[in-house]
C-alpha positions as CSV (number, residue, x, y, z in Angstrom):
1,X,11.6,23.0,-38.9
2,X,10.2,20.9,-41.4
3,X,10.5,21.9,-45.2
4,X,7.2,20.7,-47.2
5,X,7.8,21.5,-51.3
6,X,5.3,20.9,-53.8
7,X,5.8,20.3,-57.3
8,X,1.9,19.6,-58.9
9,X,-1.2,21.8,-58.7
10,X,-3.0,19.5,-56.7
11,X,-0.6,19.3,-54.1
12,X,0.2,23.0,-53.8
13,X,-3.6,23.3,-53.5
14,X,-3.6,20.6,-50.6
15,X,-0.7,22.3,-49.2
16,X,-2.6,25.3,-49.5
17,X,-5.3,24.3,-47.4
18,X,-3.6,22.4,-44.8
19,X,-1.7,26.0,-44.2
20,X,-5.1,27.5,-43.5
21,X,-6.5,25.3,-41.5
22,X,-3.4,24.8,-39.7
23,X,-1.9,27.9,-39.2
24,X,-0.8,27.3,-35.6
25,X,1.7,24.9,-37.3
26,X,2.9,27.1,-40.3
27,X,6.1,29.0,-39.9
28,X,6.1,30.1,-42.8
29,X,4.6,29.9,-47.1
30,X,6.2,30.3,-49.7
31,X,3.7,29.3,-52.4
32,X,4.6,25.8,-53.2
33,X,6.4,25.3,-50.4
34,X,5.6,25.9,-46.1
35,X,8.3,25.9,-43.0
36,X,6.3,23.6,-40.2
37,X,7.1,23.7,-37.1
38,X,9.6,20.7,-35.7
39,X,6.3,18.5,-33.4
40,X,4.4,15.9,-34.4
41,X,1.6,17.3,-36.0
42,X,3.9,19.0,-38.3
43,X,5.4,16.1,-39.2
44,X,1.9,14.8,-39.3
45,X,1.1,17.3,-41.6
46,X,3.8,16.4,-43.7
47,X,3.6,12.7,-44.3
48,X,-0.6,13.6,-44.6
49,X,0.8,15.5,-47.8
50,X,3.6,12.6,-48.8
51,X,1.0,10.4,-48.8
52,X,-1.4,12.3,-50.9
53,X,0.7,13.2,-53.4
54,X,3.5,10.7,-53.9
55,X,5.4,11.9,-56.1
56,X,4.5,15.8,-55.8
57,X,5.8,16.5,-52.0
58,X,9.3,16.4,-51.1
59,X,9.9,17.0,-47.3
60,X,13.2,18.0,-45.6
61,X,14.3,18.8,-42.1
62,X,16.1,22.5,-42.0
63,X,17.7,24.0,-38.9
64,X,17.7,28.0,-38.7
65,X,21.0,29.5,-40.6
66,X,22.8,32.1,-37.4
67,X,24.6,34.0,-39.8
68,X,27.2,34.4,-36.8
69,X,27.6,31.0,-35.7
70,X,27.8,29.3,-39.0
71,X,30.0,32.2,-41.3
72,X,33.8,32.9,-40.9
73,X,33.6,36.7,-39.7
74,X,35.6,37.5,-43.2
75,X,32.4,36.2,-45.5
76,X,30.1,38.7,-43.3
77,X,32.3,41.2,-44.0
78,X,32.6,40.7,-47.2
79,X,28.9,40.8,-48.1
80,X,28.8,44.2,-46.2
81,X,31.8,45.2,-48.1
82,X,29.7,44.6,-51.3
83,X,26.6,46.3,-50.6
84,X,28.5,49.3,-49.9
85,X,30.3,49.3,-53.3
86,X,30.3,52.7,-54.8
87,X,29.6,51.5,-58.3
88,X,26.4,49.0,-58.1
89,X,27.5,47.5,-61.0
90,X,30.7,45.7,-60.4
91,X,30.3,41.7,-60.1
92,X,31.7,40.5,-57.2
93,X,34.6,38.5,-58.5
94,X,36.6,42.3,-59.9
95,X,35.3,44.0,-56.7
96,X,37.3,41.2,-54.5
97,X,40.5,41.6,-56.7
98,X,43.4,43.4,-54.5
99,X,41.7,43.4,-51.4
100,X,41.5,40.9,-48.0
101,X,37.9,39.9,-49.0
102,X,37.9,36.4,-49.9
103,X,37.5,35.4,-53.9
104,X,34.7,33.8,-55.5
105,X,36.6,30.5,-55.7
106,X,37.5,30.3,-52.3
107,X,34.0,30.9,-51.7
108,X,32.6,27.7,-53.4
109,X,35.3,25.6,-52.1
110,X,34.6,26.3,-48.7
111,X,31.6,24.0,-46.6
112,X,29.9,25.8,-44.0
């Protein structure tokens, strides 16, 4: 997919529009920024807004996250460990103390 983000009114407003119009294209809006589908006339779309607005549109290619492809099977488990904490407010880094659930630091060390 093809990330389109805006950062002026004018090109949220052209973004805006070209979502409309186009909505065979759009995967998704987000406000000031749209998911458009990986052809050409997204990335027509795209470079149409580039071009518009310079400096206001960035544009990156994404690739869907597949939460069980891409995560170790002990970071899923951990984030359904959390959510099922009996006490909603513990931060994460005390829950994970004394148990198999990776720590916070391990977590940001780690690339995907």
């Amino acid at each position: 997919m093809l990330l389109v983000v805006t950062y002026s009114r004018a090109a949220r407003t052209s973004l805006r529009n070209a979502c409309r119009t186009h909505e065979d294209t759009v995967v998704r809006r987000f406000g000031r920024a749209a998911l458009l589908e990986e052809t050409e006339h997204g990335a027509f779309l795209a470079l149409w807004l580039r071009e518009k607005h310079p400096d206001d549109v960035q544009l990156e290619r994404t690739e869907p996250f597949n939460e069980f492809r891409d995560v170790p099977p002990a970071v899923r488990a951990a984030a359904a460990a959390y959510e099922e904490r009996t006490d909603r407010n513990v931060p994460y880094a005390k829950f994970a103390v004394d148990t198999d659930h990776p720590a916070p630091a391990a977590l940001k060390r780690e690339p995907l």
